[in-house]
Every structure is written in C-alpha cells, then in structure tokens.
C-alpha positions as CSV (number, residue, x, y, z in Angstrom):
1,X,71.4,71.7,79.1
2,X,74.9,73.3,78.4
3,X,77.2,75.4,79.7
4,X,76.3,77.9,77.2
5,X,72.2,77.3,77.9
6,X,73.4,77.6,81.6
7,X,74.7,80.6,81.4
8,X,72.0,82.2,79.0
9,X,69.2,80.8,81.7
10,X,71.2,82.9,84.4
11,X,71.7,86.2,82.5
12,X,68.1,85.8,82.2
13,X,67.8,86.5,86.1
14,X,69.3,89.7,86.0
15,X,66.2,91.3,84.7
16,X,64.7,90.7,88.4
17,X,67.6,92.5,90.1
18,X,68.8,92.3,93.6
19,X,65.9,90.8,96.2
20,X,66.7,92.0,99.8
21,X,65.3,89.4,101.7
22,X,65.3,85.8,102.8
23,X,62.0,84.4,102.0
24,X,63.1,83.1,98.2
25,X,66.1,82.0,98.8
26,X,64.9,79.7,101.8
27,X,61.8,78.1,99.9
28,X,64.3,77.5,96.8
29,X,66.3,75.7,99.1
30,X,63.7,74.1,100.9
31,X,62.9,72.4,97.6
32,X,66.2,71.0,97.2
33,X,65.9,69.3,100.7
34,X,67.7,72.3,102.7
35,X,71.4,71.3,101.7
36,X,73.0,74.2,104.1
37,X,71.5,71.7,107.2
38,X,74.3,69.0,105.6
39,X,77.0,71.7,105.7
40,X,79.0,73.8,108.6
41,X,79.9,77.4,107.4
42,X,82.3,80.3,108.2
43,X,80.3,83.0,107.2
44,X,81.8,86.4,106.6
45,X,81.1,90.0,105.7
46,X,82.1,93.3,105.3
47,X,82.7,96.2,103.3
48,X,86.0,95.5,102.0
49,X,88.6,92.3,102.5
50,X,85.8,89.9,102.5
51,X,87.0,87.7,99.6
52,X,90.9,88.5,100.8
53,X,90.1,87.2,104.4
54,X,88.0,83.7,102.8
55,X,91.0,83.0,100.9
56,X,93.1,82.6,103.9
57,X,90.8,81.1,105.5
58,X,90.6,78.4,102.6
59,X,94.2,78.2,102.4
60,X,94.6,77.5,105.8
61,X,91.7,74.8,106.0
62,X,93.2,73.0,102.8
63,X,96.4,73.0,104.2
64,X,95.4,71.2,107.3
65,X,93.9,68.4,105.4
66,X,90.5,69.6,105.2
67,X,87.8,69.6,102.2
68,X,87.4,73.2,101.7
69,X,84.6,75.4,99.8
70,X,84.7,78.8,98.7
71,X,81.8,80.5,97.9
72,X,82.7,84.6,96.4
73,X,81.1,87.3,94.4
74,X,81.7,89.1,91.7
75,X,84.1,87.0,89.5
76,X,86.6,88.6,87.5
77,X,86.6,86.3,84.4
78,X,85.0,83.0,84.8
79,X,81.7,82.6,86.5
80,X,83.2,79.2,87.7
81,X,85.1,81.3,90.2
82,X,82.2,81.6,92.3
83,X,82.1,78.1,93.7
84,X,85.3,76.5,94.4
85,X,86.5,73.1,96.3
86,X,89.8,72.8,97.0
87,X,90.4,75.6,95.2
88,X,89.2,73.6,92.2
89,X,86.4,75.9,90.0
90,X,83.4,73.9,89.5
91,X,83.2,72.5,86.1
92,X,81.5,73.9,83.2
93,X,79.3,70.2,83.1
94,X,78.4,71.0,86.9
95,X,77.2,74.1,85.9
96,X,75.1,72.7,83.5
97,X,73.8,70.4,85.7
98,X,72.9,72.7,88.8
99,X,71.1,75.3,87.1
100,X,68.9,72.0,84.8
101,X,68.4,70.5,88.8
102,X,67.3,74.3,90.6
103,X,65.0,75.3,87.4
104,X,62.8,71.8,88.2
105,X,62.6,72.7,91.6
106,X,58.1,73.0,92.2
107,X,57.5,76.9,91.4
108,X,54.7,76.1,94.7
109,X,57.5,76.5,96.7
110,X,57.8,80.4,96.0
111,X,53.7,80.8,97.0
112,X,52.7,80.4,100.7
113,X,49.2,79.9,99.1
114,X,50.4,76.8,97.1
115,X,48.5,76.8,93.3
116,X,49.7,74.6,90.3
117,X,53.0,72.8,90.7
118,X,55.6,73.3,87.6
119,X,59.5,74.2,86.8
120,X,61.1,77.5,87.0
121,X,61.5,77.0,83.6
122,X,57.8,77.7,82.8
123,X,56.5,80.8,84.9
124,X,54.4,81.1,82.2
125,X,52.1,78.9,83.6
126,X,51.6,79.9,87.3
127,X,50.4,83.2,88.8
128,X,51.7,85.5,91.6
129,X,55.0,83.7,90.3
130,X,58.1,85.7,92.2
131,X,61.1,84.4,90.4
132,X,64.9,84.1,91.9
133,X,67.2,86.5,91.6
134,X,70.3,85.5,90.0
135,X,72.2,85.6,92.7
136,X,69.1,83.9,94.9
137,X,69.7,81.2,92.6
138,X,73.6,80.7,92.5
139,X,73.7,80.5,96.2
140,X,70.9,78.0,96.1
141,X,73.6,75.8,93.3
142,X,76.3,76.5,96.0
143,X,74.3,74.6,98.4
144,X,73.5,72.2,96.5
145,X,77.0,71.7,94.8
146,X,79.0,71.7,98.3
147,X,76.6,69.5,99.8
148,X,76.8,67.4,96.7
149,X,81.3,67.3,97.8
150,X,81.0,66.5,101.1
151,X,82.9,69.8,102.5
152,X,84.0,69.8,105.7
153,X,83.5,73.3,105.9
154,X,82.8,76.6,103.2
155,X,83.9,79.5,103.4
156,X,80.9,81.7,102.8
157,X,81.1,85.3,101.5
158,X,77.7,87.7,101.5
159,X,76.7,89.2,98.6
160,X,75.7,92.7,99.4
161,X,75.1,93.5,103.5
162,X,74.3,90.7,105.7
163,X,70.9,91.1,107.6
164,X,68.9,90.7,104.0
165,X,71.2,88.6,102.0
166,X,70.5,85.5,100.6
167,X,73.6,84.0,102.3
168,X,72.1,84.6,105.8
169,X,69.9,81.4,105.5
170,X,72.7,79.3,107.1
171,X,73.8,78.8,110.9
172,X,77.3,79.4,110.8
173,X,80.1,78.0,112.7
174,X,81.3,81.6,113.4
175,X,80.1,85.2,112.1
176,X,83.2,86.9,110.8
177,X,82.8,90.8,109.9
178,X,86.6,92.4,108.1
179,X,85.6,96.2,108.9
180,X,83.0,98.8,107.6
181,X,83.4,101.9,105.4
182,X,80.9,103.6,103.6
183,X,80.1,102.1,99.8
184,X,76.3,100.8,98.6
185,X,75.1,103.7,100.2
186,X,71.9,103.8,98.7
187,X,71.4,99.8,99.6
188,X,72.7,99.7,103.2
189,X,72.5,103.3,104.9
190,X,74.4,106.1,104.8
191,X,76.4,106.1,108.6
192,X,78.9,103.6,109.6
193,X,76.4,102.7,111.8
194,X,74.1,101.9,109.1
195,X,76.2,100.2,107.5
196,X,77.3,98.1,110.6
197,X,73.9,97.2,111.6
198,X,73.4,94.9,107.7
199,X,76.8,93.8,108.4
200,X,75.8,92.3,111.6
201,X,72.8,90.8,110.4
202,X,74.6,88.0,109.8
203,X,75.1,87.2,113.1
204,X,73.1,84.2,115.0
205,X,72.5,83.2,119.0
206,X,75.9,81.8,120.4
207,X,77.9,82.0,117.3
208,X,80.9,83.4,118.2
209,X,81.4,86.6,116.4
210,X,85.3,88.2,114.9
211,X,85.9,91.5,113.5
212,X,88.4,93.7,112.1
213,X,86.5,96.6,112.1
214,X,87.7,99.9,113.7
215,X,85.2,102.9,113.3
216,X,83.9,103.2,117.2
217,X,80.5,103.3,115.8
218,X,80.1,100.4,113.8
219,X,82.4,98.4,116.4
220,X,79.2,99.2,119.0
221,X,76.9,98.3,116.6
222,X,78.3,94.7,116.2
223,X,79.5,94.0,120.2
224,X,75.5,94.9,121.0
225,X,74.0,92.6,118.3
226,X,76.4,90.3,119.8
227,X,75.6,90.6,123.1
228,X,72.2,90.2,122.3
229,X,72.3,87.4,120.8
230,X,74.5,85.7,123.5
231,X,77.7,85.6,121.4
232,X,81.0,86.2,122.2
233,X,82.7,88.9,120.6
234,X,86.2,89.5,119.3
235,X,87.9,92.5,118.1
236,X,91.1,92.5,115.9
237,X,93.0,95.4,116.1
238,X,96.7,93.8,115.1
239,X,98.7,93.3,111.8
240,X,99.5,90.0,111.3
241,X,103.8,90.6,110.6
242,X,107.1,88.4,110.5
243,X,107.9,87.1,114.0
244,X,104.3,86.9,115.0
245,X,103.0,83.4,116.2
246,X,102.5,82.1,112.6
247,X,106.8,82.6,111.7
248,X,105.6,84.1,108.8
249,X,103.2,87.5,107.4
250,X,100.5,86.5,104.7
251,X,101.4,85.9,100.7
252,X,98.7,88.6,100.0
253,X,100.6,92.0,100.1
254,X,99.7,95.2,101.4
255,X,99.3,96.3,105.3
256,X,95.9,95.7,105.0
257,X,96.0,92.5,104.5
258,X,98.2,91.5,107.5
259,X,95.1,93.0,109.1
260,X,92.8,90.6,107.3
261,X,95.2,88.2,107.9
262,X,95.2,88.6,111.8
263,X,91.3,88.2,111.8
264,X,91.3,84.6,109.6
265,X,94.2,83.9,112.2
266,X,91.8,84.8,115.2
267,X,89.0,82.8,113.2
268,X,90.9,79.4,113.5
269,X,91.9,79.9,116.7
270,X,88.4,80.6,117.9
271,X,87.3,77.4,116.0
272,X,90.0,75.1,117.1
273,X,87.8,72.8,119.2
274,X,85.9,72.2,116.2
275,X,88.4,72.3,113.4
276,X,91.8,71.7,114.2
277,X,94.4,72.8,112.5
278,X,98.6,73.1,113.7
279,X,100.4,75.9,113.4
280,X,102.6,74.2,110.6
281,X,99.0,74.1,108.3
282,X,98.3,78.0,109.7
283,X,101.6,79.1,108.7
284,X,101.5,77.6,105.4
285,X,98.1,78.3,104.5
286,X,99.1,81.8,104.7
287,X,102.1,81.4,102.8
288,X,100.4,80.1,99.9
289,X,97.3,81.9,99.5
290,X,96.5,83.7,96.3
291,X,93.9,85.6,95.4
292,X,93.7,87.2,92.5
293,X,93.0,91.0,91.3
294,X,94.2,92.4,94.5
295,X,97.6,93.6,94.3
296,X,98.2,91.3,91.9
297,X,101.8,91.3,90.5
298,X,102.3,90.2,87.0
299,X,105.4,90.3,84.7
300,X,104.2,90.1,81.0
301,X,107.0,90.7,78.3
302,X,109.6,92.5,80.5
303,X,106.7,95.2,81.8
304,X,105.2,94.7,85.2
305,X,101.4,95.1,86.0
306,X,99.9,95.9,89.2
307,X,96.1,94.8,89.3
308,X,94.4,95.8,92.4
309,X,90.5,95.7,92.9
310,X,90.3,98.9,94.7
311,X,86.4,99.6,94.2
312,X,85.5,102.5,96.7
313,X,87.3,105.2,99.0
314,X,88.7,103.2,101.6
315,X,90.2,100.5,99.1
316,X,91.5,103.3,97.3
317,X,93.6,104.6,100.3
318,X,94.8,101.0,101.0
319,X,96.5,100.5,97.8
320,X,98.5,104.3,98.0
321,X,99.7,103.1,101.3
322,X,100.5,99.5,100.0
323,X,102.1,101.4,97.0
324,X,104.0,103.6,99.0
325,X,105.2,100.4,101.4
326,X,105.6,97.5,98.9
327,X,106.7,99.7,95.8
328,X,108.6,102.6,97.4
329,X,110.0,105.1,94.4
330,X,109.0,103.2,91.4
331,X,107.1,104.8,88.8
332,X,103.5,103.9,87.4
333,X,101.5,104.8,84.9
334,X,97.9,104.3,86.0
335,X,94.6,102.6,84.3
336,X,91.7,103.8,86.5
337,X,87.7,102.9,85.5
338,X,85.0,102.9,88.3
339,X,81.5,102.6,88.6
340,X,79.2,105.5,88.7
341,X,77.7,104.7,92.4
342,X,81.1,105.2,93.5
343,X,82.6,108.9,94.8
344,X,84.5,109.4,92.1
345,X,86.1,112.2,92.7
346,X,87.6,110.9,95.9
347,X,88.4,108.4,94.7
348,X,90.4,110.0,91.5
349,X,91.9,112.5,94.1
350,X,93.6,109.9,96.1
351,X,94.7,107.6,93.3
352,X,95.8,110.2,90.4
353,X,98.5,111.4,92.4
354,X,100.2,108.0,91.9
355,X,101.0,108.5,88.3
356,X,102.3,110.9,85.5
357,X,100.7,109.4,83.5
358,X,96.9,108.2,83.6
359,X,94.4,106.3,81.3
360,X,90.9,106.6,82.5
361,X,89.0,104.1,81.3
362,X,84.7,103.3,80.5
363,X,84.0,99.8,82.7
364,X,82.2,97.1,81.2
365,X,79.2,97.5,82.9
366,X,75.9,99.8,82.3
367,X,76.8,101.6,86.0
368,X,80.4,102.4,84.6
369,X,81.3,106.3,85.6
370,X,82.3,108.5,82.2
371,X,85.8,108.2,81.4
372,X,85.4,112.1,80.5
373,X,84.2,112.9,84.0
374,X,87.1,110.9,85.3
375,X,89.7,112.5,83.4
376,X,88.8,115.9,85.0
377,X,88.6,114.6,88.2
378,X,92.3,113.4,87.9
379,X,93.3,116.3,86.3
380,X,91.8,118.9,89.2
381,X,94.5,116.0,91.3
382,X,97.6,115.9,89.4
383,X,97.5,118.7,87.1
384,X,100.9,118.2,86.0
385,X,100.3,114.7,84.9
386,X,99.0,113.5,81.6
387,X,95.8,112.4,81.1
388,X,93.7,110.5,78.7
389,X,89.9,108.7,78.5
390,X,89.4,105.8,76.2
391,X,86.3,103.6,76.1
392,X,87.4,100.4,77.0
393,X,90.8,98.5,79.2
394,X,92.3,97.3,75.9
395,X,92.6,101.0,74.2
396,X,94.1,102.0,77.6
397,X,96.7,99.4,77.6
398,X,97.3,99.9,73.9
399,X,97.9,103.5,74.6
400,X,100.2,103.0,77.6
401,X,102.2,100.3,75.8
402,X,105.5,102.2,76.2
403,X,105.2,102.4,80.0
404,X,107.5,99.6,81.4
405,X,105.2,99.4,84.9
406,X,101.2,100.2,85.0
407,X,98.7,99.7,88.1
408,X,95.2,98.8,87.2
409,X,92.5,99.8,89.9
410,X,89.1,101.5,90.1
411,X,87.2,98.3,90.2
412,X,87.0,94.6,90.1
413,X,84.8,94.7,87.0
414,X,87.9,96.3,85.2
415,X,90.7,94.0,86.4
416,X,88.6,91.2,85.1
417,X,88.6,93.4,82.0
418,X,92.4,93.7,82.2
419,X,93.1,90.2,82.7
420,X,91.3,89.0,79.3
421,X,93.2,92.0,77.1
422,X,96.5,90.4,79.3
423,X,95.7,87.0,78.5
424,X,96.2,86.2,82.1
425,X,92.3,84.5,81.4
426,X,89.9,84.1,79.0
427,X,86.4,83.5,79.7
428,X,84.7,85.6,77.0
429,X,81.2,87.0,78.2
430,X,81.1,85.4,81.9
431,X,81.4,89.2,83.1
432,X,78.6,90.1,82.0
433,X,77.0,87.8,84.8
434,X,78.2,90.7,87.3
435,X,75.5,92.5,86.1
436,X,72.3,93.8,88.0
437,X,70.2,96.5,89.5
438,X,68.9,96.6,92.8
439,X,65.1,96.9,91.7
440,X,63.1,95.5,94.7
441,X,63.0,97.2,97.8
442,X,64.7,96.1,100.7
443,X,62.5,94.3,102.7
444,X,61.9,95.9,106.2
C-alpha cells in the first residue's frame, strides 16, 4: 500500500461518521494485542486549549530527556501531524504501513457473536459488519505506532468530549481537563454542565485529575466525578507570567495561554514522582514550544500575518483580548471563515470590530457558514468597515494584498487553508481528512 492508497482507504471512513462510544475502538485494539497496556498516557480534554496545553506538555517532557508522543486532531495541512514523536511527524511509509496492518486485523473482532473471520478490507464478505470510524481507526494506528517507538509517555488529546470518545480506552497517568465553554452543542449538551459531564468522562479511579476550567458549574461537575472515583482534584485558577517559579511565561502568546500554561505546569508537578523533570527542562520546554495556527506570527514579503484557530465564541474573545495585549494599536485587516455549527453571529460581532477592513471567506469543508451570511453579520458589527465575501482563503488574500498586516481566524480548517495559499506548507488534499458528520447516535 501507499501513502496515496493510505490515505484513499481512510477518506473512505468518513462515510461512517463519528461513533460515540467505546465498544469499536476497544475490539480494534484488542486485535492488535491492546498496545495502550504497553504505554502510560496524559490524557487531556476540553473545549478549547487542548492541543495548546499537549504542546507544552510535549515540550516540556522532550526537554527533560524523555521520548515523547503527541497524539492531536484536526490537522491543519498534513495528516502526519496527527501522530508525532519527538515532535517528528510520522512518515508517509509509516502511514502506509499502519493502515495495510489495522485493515488485516479479524473483522470477528467487531461481532460479539463471532461469524467468518476476514480483513477490514473485505466487509463485503461478513454480515452485521460495523466498520471503524475514521477517527476509531487513527487512534487505533496511534496505538499501535507509539507502542511500536517505545514512548515514555504520549500526550493524548480527545477527539470530540471525553465520556464516549475513542481516546477514553486508556488508563491514564493523569486526567487533564483546560476549561469548558459551550461549542458541539448538538453532540455534547447544551449547559456547561453538560458539557462538563463528557469532559469528565475521561476521568478513571485514583487518577489524579487537573483543570483550568472556571464556570462554577462545570467546575462541580468535574470535582464530583472526581470524588467519586477516588481522585484527587486540582483546580488552576493562575496565569502562568515572568517571575513565576518557571523564570520565564510560555512561547505561546496570548493570556490565555499563560493559563494553559499554568495547568501543564501543575500537570508535571503532580506527576513528578513518576516522571521527573527539573525546573531547567520545565522552563525550557516552555520557552520552546510551538504550536502552530494559534496566534501564529508570520512575516512573508515585508507584510505580517496573524493566524489564530479561533473556532467558537470563547476562542473568539481570547484572541480580541490577546490582540488588544500583544498587538496594542496596530491595524489589521481581517480574513474570517467559520463553520455553519458555530454562532456566527457572535462570533462576527466580537471579531469584526477588529478590522476596517474584512474578507469573509467560504471554508473548505461541506459544514462551512455562507460567506454572504457572514458579511452581514460583520457589517450589523462594524458598519463603518469594508466588507467583502469571496469563496475561498486564496481570493481573500489576493483581495487584501495591499494590506501590510492581516489576522486569519474563524477556524482551524481555514488557517490550514491559509497556510498552503502562504506557502508556509503544502500537503495538497490531507484536509480533506477533517472531514465528517456525526451520523450515529451517541451511545447512552
């Protein structure tokens, strides 16, 4: 199999949409020998700051001398950014590999009942088959892949919730939750405490438990299902700033990330006993980290771009505060694209005020919010600005070429857009990856 045959096989998946629930993933990983038993995990969650918060923790592990995996979701560009070790993407021949080793896996191991024995590759041939999800099956390759490395530890990201996802097969080292806000609604509830009650699904007996969550009612939520399960609890309610205990704040701008910061801080602290790592490694793990698409700074032919990944309400207010912190009195013009699950409005009332001018922009994806519903919505918010839809990130950027500074937000599925037209990568078509529906029922 190829890379190219690889990828095909996993587009393929996304016709099955998203499975809430445990039972596939475990029995796929069953039949590769459970490879999570072989690991230890830092598993973490939340609505936003998730993949922020496992970058410092992977920064600070690698920097203390430790073999580090990163497991995230979505990726911007490459699908190889999904599973990382030492900050290394897995290789396009790994790839490959992984997907040729998890479509042999028995299909019997998907029916309690057992029947005939054959490949994923041929469901043809078996009834009652219940296929893997795509992202079912890339967590079972990330087990398989950092089991295969010998990690000392991965950093493990949930997909979407916690309580349901396929992530939640593993016995973590600690549970780590970065704060709840309402997004995925329509998946996970429509209270914080909702919300907070998939988020804290991921929680286990005596695994000590961290967040950086703040809403009262989804901080009850998780110190009950930690008590309940006999784990102790932490609450981070600190930014992590100069002068604090590390010398140094995080690489990763933006006050909500000395937040996120504080929590991976509290993380290795809690975890010292188990994996030690001196403040010298702490403070230059956090010095180094990068993660990209999140107030990303890049200078490109004497203009400056600003690429942040703010995908829903809360993100969107983070980035106007960071804006008004990091980048006080200089002008933007602004690219903004979202995803029509989102509130849009909102979220075009809090960020069009940032710019004079505006490019609203169709995302590449079939859930993408209409650029001319957009463009109304920012000009109800800044009706003195200018404002323009255009169906795709490069006609934006070809439209705002003039403008000597632009911010790019609205969602991650257009900064990975913006970073091809850029040329900051190029991994034509791996987007497309991002893709799926929720078309199964959460399980109950």
């Amino acid at each position: 199999m190829t890379y190219a045959e690889a990828l095909d096989y996993l587009k393929g998946l996304a016709v099955f949409g998203a499975h809430f629930g445990l039972e596939t993933t475990q029995r796929l990983a069953a039949g590769l020998g459970n490879p999570q038993a072989r690991l230890r995990f830092i598993h973490v969650a939340g609505t936003n700051g998730k993949g922020s918060t496992c970058a410092m923790l992977e920064s600070i592990y690698r920097a203390a001398g430790l073999r580090v995996g990163l497991f995230t979701s979505p990726h911007l560009v490459s699908f190889r950014e999904r599973m990382q070790v030492g900050r290394q993407l897995i290789s396009e021949t790994d790839v490959a590999r992984l997907v040729g080793e998890v479509i042999r896996v028995p299909c019997s191991v998907f029916r309690p009942e057992g029947g005939a024995v054959a490949s994923l590759g041929t469901p043809s041939l078996i009834t009652n088959y219940s296929p893997p999800t795509f992202f079912e099956f890339v967590t079972v390759m990330a087990l398989r892949y950092f089991a295969e490395q010998k990690c000392d530890v991965v950093i493990w990201e949930t997909g979407l919730g916690g309580r349901l996802d396929a992530t939640n097969i593993v016995t973590p080292l600690a549970s780590v939750i970065t704060n709840i806000a309402l997004d995925h609604q329509q998946w996970l509830g429509n209270t914080l405490a909702a919300i907070a009650t998939e988020k804290a699904g991921i929680i286990k007996p005596g695994v000590p438990v961290l967040t950086a969550a703040d809403a009262l009612e989804a901080v009850e939520v998780i110190r009950a299902k930690a008590e309940r399960m006999g784990a102790t609890f932490t609450m981070v309610t600190d930014e992590l700033n100069a002068g604090s205990e590390t010398g140094a704040p995080p690489a990763l701008r933006g006050a909500h990330q000395r937040r996120n910061a504080a929590l991976a801080v509290a993380v290795v602290r809690a975890l010292q006993d188990t994996l030690p790592v001196s403040d010298t490694a702490l403070r230059r793990g956090l010095e180094t980290v990068r993660w990209a698409g999140r107030l990303q700074v890049e200078k490109i032919g004497g203009r400056e771009f600003l690429l942040d990944g703010a995908h829903n309400v809360d993100g969107a207010r983070a980035l106007v505060t960071a804006m008004r912190e990091e980048f006080a009195g200089a002008p933007f013009a602004l690219v903004l694209g979202m995803l029509g699950d989102k509130d849009c409005e909102l979220m075009c009332r809090t960020l069009a005020p940032l710019a004079q001018r505006i490019a609203v922009v169709r995302v590449g994806s079939s859930r993408s919010a209409e650029p001319t519903e957009l463009a109304e919505f920012c000009r109800r918010a800044n009706q003195s600005g200018l404002v323009t839809a255009h169906e795709s990130a490069g006609n934006a950027l070809t439209a705002l070429e003039k403008e000597p500074r632009v911010v790019i937000a609205g969602s991650l599925y257009l900064i990975g857009e913006a970073m091809e037209v850029l040329g900051l990568d190029v991994a034509a078509g791996e987007r497309e990856l991002n893709e799926w529906q929720a078309k199964r029922a959460p399980a109950q």
